[in-house]
N, C-alpha and C positions, 0 to 999 in steps of 0.2 A: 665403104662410105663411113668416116666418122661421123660419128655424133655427139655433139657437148648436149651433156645434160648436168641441172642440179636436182638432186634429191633432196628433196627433206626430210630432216630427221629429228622432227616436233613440231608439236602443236604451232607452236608461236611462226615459223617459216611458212605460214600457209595464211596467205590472209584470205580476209571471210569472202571478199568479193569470187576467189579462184574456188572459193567450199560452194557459193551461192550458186557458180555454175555448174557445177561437178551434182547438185543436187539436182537442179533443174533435168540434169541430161538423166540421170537415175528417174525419177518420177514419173519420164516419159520413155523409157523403154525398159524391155522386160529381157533383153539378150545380155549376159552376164559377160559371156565378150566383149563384147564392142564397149559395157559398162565399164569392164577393167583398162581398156585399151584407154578411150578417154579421163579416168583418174592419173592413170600415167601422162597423158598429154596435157591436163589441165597443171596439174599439181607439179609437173619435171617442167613445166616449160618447153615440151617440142610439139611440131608437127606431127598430128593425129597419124598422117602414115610413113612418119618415122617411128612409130612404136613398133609396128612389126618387121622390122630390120634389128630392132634390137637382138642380142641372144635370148635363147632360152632358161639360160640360169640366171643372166641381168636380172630379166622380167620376174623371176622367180625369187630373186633378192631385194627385188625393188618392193614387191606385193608382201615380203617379211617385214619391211619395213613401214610400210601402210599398216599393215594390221597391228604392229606395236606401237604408234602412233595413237589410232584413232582406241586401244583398247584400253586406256590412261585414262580415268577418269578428271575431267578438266578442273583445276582450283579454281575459286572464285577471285579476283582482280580487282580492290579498291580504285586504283589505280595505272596510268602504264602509258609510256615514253610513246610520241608518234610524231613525224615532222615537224622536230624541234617545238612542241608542246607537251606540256602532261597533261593528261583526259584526266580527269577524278569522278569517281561513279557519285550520284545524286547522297548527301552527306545523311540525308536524316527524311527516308520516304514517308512519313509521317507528316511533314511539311512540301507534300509534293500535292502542284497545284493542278485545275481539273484538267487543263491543255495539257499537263505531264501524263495525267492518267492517261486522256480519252489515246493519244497518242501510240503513249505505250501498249494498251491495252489493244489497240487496233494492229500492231505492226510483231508485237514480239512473238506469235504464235505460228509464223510463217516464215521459212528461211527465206524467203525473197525478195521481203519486206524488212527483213531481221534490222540492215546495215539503221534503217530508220527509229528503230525500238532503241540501235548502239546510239545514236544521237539525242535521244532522250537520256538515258540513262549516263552516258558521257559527256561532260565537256572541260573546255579548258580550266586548270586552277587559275582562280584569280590570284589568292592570297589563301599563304599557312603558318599555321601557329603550331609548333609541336607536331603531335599527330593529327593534328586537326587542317582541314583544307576547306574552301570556298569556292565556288564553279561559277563561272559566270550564268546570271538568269536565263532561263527559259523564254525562248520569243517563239523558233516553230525548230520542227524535226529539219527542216528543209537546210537550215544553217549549215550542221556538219554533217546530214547524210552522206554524202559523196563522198566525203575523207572518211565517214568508215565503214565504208567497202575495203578498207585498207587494213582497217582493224586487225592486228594477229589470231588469229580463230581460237586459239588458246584462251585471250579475253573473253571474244565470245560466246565462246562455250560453256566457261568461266558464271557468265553473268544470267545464260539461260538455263543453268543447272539451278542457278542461285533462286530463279525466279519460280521455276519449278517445285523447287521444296518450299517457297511460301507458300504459295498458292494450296499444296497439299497438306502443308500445316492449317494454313485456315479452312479448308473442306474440312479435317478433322475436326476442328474446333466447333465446325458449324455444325456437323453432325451429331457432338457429343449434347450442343442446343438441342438440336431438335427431337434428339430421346430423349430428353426431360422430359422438353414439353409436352410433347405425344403421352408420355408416361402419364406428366400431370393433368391432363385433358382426359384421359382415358377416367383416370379416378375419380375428378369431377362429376365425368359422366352418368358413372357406376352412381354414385354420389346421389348428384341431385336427379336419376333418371328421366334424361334432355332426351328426348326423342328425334333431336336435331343433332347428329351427327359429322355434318358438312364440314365441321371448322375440322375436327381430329383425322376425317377422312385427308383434307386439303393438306394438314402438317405431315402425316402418314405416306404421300405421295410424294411429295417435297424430300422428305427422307431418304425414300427409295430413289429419286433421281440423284440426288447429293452421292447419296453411296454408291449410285454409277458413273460416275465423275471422278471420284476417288480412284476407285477400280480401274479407271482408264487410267488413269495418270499413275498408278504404281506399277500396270504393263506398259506403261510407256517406253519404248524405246530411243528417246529422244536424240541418242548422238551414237548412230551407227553405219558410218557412212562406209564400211567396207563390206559387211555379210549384207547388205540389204535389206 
């Protein structure tokens, strides 16, 4: 029996909707088989049991292939070409309004929801000047959801790395606060001999969780969809 397959051979040949399910089926089983079997069916485009009809050294050249894909750490993407529109990522997150955040913040932490965090952070260019571009406003995630399930997973991998090392920068920033203060609260203390220790104990704890937070996010392994 033949069989047509295409391989991918990058990031960008894989859109996020085919990673979304490829995830979904990892999360909920723990057989490393059947997890291999279905990446090659999600991601080749066949029939789950056309995979084991393949050969053995196919399978074995397809799975080198996978694993040099997904071991590239993903750039981040200003921009990027989808159904005769250019997306442009939000120009200046500093002027991102509270429906941008609450959105964002609810959808980008989960690949399931991922396509919807892409619809905040993308949308069409209106108008460009130079390097400079303009996105059409923000009304609800709901608009371009659906189109970017289509996303090239490259962009979004792209944009969730990006969003990852803020967040770890500001934990850092926040924590470098809060050893001040602890510092300077401590000395006060010493100081004026406050028998009420509650506020230094409450910043001293606040500390300690921030720096478990941190900690998670520097073991994070956020984009390892082959070793599991």
């Amino acid at each position: 029996m033949k069989i047509e397959i295409q391989i991918p051979t990058k990031l960008s040949d894989i859109s996020l909707e085919k990673y979304q399910s490829f995830m979904s089926i990892k999360e909920s089983n723990e057989d490393a088989d059947f997890i291999g079997k279905k990446m090659i069916s999600i991601f080749c485009g066949i029939k789950l049991s056309h995979v084991g009809l393949l050969k053995k050294h196919s399978i074995d050249e397809i799975e080198a292939i996978f694993l040099d894909i997904f071991s590239k750490a993903p750039k981040f993407q200003d921009r990027f070409e989808m159904g005769g529109k250019t997306f442009g990522f939000i120009p200046n997150l500093e002027d991102i309004t509270l429906d941008e955040y609450i959105d964002l913040d609810n959808n980008i932490g989960d690949w399931k929801t991922f396509h919807k965090a892409m619809a905040v952070m993308y949308r069409p260019i209106i108008k460009t000047k130079g390097d400079k571009y303009e996105i059409e406003s923000y009304i609800s995630n709901i608009t371009y959801a659906d189109v970017m399930k289509y996303a090239p997973l490259d962009v979004a991998t792209g944009a969730k790395v990006f969003f990852w090392n803020l967040k770890r920068e500001l934990l850092k920033g926040t924590i470098a606060y809060l050893e001040r203060t602890v510092k300077e609260m401590s000395i006060q203390f010493k100081h004026n001999s406050i028998k009420d220790g509650d506020g230094t104990t409450a910043y001293t704890h606040l500390l300690e969780e921030t720096y478990k937070n941190l900690k998670e996010l520097e073991d994070l392994d956020f984009f390892n969809a082959y070793n599991g």
